[in-house]
GUDOVO-892384 format. One record per atom (N, C-alpha, C): residue in one letter; x, y, z. Coordinates in steps of 0.1 Angstrom, whole numbers, padded with zeros to 4 digits, always signed. Layout:
<recs>
aXYZ...
</recs>
This chain:
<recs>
x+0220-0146+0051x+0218-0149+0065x+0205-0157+0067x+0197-0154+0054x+0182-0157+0060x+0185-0172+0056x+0190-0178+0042x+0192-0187+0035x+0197-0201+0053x+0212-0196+0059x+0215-0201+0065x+0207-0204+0075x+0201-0198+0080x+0192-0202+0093x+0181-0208+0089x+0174-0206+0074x+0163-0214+0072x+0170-0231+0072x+0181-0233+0067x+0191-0244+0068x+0194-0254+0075x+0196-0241+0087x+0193-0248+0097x+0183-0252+0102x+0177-0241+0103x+0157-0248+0112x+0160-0263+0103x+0157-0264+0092x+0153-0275+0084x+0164-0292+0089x+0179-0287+0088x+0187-0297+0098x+0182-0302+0107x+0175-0293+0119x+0171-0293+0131x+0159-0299+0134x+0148-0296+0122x+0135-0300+0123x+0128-0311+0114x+0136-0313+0103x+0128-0320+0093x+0127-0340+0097x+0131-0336+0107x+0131-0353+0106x+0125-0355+0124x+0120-0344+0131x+0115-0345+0142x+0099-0345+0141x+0090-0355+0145x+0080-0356+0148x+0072-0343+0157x+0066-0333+0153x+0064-0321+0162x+0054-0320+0173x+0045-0333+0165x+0032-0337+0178x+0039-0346+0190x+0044-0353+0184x+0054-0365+0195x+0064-0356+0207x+0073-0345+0195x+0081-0343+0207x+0074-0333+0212x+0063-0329+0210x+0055-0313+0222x+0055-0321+0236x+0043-0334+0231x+0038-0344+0244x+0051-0345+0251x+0058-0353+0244x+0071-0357+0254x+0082-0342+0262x+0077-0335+0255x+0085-0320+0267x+0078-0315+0273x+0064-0318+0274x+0055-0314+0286x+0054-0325+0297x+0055-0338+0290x+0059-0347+0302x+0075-0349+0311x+0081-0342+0303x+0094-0338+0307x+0094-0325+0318x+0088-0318+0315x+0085-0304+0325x+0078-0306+0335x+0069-0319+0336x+0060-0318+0346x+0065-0323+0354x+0078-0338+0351x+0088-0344+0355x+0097-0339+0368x+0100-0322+0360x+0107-0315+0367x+0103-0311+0378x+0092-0303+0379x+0083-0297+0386x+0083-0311+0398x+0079-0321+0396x+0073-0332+0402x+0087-0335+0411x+0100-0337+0405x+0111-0340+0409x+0116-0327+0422x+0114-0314+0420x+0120-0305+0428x+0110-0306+0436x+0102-0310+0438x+0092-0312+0448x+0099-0320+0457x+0098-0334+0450x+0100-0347+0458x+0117-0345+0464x+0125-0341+0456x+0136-0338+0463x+0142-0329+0473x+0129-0319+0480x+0131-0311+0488x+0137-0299+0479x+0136-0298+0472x+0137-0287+0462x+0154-0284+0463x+0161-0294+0458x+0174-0303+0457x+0176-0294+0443x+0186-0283+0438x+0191-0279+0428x+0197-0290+0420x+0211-0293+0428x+0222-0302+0424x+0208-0313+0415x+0198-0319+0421x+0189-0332+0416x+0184-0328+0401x+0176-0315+0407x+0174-0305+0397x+0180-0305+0383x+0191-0297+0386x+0205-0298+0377x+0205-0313+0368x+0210-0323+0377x+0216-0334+0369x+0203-0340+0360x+0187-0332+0361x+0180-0343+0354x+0178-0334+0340x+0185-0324+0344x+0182-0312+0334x+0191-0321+0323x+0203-0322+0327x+0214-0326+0322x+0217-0342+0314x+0204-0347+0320x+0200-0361+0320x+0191-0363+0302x+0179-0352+0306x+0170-0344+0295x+0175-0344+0285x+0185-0332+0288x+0193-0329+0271x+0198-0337+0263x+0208-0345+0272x+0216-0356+0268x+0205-0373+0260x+0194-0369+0264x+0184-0375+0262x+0177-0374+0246x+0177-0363+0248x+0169-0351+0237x+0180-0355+0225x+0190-0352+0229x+0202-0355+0219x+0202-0366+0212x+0198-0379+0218x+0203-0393+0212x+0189-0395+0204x+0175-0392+0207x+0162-0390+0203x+0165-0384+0189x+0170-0368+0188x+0172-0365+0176x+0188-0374+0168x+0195-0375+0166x+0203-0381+0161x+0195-0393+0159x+0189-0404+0162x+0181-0417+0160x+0173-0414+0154x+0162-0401+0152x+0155-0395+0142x+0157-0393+0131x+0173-0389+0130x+0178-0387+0116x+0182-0398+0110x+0182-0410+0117x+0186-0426+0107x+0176-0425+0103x+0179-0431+0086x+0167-0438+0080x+0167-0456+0087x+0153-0459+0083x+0150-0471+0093x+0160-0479+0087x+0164-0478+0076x+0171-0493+0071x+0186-0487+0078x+0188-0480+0082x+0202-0481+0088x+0199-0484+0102x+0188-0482+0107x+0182-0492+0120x+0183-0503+0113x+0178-0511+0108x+0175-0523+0103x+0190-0531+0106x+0198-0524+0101x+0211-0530+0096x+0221-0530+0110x+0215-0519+0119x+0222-0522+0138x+0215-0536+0139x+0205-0540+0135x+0193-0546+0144x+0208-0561+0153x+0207-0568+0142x+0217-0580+0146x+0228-0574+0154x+0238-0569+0151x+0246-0563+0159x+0244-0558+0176x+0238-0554+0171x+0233-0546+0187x+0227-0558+0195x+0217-0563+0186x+0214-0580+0195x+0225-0589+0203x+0234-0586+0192x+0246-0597+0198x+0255-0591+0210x+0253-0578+0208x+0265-0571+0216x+0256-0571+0226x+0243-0567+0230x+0241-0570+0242x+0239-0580+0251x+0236-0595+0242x+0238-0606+0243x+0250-0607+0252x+0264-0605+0245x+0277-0605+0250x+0277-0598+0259x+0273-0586+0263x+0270-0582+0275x+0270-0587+0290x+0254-0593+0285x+0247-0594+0294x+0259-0613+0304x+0263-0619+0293x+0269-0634+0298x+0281-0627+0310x+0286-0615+0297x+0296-0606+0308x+0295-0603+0319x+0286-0599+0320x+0278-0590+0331x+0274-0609+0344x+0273-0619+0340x+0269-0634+0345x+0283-0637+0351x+0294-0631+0340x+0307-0640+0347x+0318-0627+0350x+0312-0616+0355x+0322-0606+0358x+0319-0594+0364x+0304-0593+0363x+0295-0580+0367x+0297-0578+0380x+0291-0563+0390x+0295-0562+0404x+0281-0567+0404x+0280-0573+0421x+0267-0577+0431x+0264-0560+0440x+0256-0562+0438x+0254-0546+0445x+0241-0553+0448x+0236-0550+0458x+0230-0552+0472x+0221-0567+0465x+0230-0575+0463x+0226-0591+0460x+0224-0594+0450x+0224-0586+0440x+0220-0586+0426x+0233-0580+0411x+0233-0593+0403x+0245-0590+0397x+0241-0584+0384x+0242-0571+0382x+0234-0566+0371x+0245-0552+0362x+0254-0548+0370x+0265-0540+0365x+0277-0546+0359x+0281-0540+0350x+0293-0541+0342x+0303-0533+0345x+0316-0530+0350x+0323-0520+0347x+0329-0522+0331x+0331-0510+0324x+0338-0506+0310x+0345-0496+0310x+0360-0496+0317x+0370-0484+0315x+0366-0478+0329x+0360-0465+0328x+0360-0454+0335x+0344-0456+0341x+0335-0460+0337x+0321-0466+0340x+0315-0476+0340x+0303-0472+0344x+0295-0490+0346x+0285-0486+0343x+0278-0496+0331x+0261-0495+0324x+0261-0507+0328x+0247-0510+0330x+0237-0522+0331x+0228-0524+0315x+0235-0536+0311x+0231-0539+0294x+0220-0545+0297x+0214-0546+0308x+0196-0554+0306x+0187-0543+0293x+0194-0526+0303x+0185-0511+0297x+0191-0515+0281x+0202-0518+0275x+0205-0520+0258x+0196-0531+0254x+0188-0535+0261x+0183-0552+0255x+0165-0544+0255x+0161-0539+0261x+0151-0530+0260x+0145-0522+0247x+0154-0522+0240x+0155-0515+0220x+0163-0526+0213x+0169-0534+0218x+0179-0546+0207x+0171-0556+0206x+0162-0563+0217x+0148-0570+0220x+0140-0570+0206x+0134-0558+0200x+0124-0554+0194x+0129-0551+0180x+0143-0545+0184x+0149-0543+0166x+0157-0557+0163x+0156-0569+0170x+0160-0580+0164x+0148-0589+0158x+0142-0593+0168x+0125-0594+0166x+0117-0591+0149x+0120-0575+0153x+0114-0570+0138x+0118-0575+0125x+0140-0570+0122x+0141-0572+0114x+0136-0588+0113x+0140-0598+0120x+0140-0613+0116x+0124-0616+0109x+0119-0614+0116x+0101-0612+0106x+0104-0607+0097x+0110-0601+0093x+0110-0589+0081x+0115-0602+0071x+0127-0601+0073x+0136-0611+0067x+0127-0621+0059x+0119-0626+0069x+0111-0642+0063x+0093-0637+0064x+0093-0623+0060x+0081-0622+0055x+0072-0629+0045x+0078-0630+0040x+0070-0637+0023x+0068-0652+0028x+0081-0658+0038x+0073-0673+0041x+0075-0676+0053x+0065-0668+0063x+0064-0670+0077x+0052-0688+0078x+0066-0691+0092x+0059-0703+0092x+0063-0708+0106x+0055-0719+0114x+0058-0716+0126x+0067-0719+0134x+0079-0723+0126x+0088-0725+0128x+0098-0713+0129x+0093-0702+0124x+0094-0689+0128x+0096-0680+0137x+0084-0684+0142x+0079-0681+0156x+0083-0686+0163x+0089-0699+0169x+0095-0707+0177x+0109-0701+0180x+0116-0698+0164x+0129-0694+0167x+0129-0680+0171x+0121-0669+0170x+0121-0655+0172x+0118-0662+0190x+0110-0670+0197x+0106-0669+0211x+0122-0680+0217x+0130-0679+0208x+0147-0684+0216x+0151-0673+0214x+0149-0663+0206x+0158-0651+0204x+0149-0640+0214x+0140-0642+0220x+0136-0638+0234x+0140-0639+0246x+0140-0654+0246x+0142-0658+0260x+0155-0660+0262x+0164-0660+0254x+0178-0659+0258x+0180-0649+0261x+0182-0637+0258x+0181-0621+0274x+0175-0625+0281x+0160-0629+0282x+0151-0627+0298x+0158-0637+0301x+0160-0647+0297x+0162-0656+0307x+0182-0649+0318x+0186-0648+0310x+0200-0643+0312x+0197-0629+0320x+0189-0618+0325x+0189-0608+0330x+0178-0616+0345x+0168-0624+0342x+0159-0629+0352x+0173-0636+0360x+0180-0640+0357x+0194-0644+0368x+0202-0637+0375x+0201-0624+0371x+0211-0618+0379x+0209-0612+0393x+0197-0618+0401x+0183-0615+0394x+0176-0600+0392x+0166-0597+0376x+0162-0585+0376x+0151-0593+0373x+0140-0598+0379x+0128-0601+0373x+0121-0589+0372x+0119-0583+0371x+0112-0563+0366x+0113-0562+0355x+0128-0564+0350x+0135-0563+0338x+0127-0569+0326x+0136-0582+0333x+0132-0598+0324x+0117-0593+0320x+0110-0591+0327x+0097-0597+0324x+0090-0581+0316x+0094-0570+0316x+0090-0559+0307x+0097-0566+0291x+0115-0566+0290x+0114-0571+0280x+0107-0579+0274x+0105-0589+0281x+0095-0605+0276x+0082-0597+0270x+0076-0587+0273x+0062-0584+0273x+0071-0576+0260x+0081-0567+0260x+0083-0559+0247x+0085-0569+0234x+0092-0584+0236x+0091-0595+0225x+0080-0599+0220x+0068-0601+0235x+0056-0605+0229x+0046-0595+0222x+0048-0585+0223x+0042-0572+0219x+0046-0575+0197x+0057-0576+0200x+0063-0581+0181x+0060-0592+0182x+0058-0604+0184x+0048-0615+0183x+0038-0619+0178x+0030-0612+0187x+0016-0611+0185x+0013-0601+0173x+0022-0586+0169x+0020-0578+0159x+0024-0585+0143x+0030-0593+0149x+0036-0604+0135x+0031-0615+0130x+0018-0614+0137x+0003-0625+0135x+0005-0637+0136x+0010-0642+0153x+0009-0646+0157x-0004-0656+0164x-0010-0668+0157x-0023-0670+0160x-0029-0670+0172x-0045-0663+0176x-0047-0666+0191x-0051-0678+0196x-0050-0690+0185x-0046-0707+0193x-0036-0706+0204x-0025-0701+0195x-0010-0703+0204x-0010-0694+0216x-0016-0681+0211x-0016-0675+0224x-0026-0679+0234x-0038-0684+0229x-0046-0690+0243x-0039-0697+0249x-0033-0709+0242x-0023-0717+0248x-0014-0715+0260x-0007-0703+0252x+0005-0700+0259x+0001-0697+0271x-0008-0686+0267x-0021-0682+0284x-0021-0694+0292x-0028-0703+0290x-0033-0715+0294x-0020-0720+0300x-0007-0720+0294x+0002-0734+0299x+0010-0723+0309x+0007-0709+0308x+0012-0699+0320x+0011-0699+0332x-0010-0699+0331x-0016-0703+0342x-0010-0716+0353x-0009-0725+0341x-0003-0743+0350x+0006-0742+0358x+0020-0738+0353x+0029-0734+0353x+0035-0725+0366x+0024-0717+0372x+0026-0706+0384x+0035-0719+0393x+0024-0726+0397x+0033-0732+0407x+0047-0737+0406x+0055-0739+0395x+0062-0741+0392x+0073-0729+0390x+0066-0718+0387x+0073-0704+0386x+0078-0701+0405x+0068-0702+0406x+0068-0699+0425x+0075-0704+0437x+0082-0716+0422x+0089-0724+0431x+0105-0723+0432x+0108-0712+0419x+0117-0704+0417x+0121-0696+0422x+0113-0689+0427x+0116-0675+0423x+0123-0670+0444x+0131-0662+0442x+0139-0659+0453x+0127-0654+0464x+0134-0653+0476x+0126-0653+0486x+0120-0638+0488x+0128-0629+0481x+0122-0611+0483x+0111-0614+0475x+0114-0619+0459x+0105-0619+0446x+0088-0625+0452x+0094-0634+0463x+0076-0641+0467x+0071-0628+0481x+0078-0626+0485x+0073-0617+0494x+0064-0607+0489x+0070-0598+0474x+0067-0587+0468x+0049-0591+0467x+0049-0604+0461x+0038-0613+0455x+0034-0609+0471x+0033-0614+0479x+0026-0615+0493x+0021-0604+0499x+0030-0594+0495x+0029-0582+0502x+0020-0573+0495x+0014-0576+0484x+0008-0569+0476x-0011-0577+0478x-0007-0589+0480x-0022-0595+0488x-0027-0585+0505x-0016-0588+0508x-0020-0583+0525x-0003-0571+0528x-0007-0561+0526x+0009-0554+0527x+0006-0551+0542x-0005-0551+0556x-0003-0548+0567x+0005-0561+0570x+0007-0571+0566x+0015-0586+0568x+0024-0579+0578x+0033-0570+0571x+0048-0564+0575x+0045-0548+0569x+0038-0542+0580x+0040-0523+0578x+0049-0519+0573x+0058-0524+0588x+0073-0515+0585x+0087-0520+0579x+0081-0534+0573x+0093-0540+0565x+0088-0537+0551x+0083-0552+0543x+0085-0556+0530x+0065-0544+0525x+0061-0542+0533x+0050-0537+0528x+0048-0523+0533x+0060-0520+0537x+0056-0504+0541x+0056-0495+0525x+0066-0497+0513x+0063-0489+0501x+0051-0489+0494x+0041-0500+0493x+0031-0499+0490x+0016-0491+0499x+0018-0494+0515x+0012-0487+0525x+0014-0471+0523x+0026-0466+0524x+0027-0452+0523x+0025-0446+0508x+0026-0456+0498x+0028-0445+0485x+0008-0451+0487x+0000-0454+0490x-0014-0456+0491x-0020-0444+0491x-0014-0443+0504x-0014-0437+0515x-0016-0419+0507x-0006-0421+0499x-0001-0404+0493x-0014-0401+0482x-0017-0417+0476x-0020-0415+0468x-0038-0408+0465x-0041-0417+0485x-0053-0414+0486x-0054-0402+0488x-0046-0393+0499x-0049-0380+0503x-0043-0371+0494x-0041-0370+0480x-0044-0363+0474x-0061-0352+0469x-0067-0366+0473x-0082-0363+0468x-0086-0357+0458x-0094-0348+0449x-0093-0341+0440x-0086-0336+0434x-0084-0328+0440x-0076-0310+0433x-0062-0314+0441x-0056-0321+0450x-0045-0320+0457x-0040-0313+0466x-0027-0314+0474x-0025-0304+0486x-0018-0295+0480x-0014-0299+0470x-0006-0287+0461x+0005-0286+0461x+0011-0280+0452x+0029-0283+0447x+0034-0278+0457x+0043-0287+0468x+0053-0285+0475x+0047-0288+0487x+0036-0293+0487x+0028-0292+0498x+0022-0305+0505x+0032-0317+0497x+0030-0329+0500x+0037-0335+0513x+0025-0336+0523x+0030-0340+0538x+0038-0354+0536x+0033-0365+0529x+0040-0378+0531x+0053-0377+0522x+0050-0370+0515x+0067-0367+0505x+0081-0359+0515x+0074-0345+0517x+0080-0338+0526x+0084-0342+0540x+0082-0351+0546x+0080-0358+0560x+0089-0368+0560x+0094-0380+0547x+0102-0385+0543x+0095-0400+0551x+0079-0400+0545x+0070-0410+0545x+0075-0422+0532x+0076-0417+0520x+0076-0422+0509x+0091-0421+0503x+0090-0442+0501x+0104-0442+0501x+0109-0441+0484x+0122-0441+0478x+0126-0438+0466x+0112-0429+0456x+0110-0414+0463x+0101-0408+0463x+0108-0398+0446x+0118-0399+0443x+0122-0393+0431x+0124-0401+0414x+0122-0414+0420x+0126-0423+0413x+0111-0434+0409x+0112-0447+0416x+0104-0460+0415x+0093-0450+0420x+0086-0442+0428x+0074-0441+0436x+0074-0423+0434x+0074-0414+0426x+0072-0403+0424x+0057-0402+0420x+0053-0410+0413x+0039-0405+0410x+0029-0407+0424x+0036-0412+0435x+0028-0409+0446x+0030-0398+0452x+0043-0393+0449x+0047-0377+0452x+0035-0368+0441x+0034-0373+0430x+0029-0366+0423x+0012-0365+0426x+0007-0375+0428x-0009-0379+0433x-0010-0371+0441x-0004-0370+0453x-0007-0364+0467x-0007-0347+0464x+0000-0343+0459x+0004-0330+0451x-0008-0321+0442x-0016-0329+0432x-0022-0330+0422x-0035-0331+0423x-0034-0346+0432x-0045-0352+0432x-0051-0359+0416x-0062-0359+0418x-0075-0372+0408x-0073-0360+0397x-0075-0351+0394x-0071-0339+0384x-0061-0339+0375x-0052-0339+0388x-0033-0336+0377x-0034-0354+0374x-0034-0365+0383x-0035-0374+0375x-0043-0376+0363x-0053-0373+0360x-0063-0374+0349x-0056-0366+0340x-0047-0356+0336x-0041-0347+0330x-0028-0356+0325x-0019-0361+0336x-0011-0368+0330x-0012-0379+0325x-0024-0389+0327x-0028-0399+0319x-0031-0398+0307x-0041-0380+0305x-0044-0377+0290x-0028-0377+0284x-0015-0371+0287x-0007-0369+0283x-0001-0383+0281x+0000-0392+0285x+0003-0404+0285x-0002-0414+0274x-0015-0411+0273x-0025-0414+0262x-0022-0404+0250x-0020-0397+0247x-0018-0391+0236x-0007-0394+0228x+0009-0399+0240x+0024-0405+0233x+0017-0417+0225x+0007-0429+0234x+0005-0441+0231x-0003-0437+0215x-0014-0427+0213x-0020-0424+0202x-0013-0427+0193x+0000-0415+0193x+0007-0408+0181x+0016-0422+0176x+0021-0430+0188x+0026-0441+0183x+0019-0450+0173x+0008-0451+0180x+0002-0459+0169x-0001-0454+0161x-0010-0442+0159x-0008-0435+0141x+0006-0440+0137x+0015-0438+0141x+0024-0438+0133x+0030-0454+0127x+0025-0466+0135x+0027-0478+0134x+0016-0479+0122x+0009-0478+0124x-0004-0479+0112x-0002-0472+0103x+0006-0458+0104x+0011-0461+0089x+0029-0459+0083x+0031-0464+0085x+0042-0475+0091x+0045-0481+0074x+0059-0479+0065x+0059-0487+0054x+0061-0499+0050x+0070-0508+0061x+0073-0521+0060x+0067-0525+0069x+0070-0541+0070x+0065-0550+0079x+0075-0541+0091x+0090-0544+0091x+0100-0542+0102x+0096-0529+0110x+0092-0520+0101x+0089-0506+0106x+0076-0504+0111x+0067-0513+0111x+0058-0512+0113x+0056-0525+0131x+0064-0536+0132x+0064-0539+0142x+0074-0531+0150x+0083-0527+0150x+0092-0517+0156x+0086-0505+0163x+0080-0501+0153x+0067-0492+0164x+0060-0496+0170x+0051-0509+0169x+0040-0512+0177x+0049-0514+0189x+0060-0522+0190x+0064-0529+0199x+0068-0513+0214x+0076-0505+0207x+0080-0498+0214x+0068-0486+0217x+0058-0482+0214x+0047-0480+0215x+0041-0485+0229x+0034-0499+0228x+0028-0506+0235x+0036-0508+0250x+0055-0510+0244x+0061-0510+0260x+0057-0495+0272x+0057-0485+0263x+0055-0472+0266x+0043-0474+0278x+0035-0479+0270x+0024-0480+0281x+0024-0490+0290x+0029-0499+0285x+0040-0514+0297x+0040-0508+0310x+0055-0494+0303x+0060-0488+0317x+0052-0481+0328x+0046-0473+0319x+0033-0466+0322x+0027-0472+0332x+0018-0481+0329x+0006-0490+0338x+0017-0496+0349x+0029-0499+0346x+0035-0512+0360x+0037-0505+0369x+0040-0492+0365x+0046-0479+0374x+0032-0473+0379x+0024-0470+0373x+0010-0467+0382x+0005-0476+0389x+0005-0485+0387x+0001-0498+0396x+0008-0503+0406x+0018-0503+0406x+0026-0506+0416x+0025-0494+0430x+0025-0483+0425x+0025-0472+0433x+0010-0472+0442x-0002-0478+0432x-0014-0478+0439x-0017-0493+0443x-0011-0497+0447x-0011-0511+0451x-0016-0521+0443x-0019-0518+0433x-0029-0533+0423x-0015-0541+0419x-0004-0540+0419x+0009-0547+0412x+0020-0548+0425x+0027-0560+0421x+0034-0560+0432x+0048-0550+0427x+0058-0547+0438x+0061-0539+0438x+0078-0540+0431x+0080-0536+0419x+0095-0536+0408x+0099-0523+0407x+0110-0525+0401x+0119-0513+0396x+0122-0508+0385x+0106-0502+0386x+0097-0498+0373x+0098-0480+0372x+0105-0470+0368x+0103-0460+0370x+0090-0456+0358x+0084-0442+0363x+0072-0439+0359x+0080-0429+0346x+0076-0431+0331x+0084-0428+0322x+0084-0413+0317x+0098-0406+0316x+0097-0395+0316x+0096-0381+0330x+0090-0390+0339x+0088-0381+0355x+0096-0387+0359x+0103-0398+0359x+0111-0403+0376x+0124-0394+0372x+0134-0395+0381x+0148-0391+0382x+0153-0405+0376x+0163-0398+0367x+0173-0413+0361x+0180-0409+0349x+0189-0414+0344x+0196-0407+0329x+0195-0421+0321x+0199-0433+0324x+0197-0444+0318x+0183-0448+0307x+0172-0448+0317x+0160-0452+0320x+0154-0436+0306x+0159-0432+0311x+0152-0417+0302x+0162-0416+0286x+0174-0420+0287x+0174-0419+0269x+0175-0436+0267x+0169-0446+0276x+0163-0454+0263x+0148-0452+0261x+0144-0446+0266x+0130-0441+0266x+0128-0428+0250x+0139-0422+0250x+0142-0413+0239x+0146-0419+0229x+0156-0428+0230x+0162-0438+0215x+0144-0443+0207x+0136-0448+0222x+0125-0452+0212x+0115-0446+0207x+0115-0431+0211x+0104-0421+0205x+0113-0417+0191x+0129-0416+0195x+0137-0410+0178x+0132-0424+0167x+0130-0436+0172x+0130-0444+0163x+0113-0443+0157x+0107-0439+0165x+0094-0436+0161x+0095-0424+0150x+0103-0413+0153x+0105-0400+0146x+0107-0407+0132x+0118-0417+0135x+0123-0416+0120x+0120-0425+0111x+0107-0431+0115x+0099-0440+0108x+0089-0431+0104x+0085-0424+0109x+0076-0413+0105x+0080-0405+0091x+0090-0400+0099x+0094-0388+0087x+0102-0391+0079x+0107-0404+0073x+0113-0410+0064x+0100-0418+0060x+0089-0420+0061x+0077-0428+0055x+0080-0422+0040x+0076-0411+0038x+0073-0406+0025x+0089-0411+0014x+0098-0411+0020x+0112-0418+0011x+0114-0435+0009x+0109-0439+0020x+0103-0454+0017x+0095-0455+0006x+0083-0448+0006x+0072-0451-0002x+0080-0449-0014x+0086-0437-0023x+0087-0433-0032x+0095-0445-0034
</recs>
């Protein structure tokens, strides 16, 4: 009996990262806590994120247990199929409130921008990998078409939030794939020029978000009221906070998509400068372990694979704090790990398992 259960623990454990997954189930818990709050202390909400978690937890461990070269070997595949997706999703997807970003498949509907968020990074990697020995920059040119064909294809439907987290998850393997800082001054540089030309694009909410983040009294009670009230929560937290359950602009139904895009102003006001400083350390410590783990990291592939999904971690991180405190304009960024969502939270877990199993498969590489 003892034989079997040691068996098991070892099934269970041997390929899970133990520092990684502590952080990520205390940020999970505080998630909770933060959510029964913001939801009016909503079981049913409760319930489904429990359910959201596990289902979460599940695809993290299973993706732990691949060795990377059987990641390696999805990489193309999965590139393509969400590719296929996404054109699908251009000439067939539903419009839901102006925006064409759902698929139906059978019995449901996924939005493949969230599959392009891990297919982005594991296509990226392997291809560097591939032409390690004679990277040239002709390289690099073709990996930044195998970019911009998603963003560009998701910035249409339109998700500019999306688009442009991916784009930053591409340039994250980019730049880790030694990419010169000529080209990237450049690219800086021909960015900068370029605004007006972006601006001249971009849909009429997309410029407002931009506006409203200069002067959000412009429009209170329209286009600048979410950044006004989640401020708002964020300031009267003060220190120590009003305390769990005790958030007047949450409870009052001040602060809007308060479980989701804008919880950490549920959670500021709650907490206060304290619990935020607590959850940043926790936030900072996912970004740590990632990098230990990228740095030591056996291949090239495995080693930008982590940086990349590493660095988005904190992408999410910062867009979603900033947005909430006004320095960013305002997308549909949830805050990683605490908001409500099932989607958004096991692609968030596929890329800590992929971190797991670069980890704990290092020593079988090496040998």
């Amino acid at each position: 009996m003892q034989r079997v259960i040691e068996r098991a623990s070892h099934f269970l454990t041997d390929h899970v990262d133990g520092w990684l997954l502590t952080i990520v189930l205390a940020l999970m818990t505080t998630g909770l806590f933060v959510l029964y709050s913001a939801s009016n202390a909503s079981l049913p909400r409760l319930t489904g994120q429990v359910v959201n978690m596990l289902a979460a937890l599940a695809v993290m461990w299973v993706v732990a247990n691949m060795p990377p070269h059987y990641l390696m070997r999805l990489s193309l595949p999965a590139y393509l199929a969400g590719l296929a997706l996404l054109i699908a999703v251009a000439l067939f997807g539903d419009v839901v409130n102006g925006a064409r970003r759902w698929l139906h498949i059978g019995v449901t509907r996924i939005q493949p921008s969230e599959l392009m968020k891990i297919a982005v990074p594991l296509m990226l990697a392997w291809y560097f990998n591939r032409y390690e020995a004679t990277l040239k920059a002709r390289h690099y040119l073709v990996a930044a078409v195998l970019l911009i064909a998603p963003v560009g294809l998701i910035a249409r439907q339109p998700d500019l939030g999306t688009a442009a987290l991916i784009f930053a998850t591409g340039c994250y393997v980019l730049f880790l794939a030694g990419l010169s800082w000529k080209i990237i001054g450049g690219l800086v540089l021909g960015g900068i020029a370029s605004v007006p030309l972006l601006w001249s694009v971009l849909h009429g909410y997309q410029k407002q978000r931009v506006l409203t983040l200069l002067d959000p009294m412009q429009d209170p009670l329209g286009a600048g009221y979410h950044t006004i009230q989640s401020t708002i929560a964020v300031g009267a937290g003060g220190v120590t906070g009003k305390g769990w359950m005790k958030g007047t602009q949450a409870h009052l139904d001040f602060i809007p998509e308060r479980t989701t895009d804008f919880v950490f102003a549920v959670y500021s006001e709650e907490f206060g400068l304290v619990g935020n400083l607590v959850l940043l350390l926790l936030f900072l410590l996912v970004i740590t372990r990632g990098l230990v783990i990228t740095a030591n990291a056996p291949t090239l592939f495995t080693r930008l694979l982590a940086g990349s999904i590493t660095l988005t971690f904190f992408t999410y991180a910062f867009v979603n704090m900033g947005m909430v405190s006004g320095i960013l304009p305002v997308v549909g960024v949830p805050l990683p790990l605490i908001s409500y969502g099932g989607t958004a939270l096991v692609t968030l877990c596929l890329g800590f398992g992929i971190l797991m199993s670069i980890q704990t498969h290092r020593q079988l590489v090496q040998t």
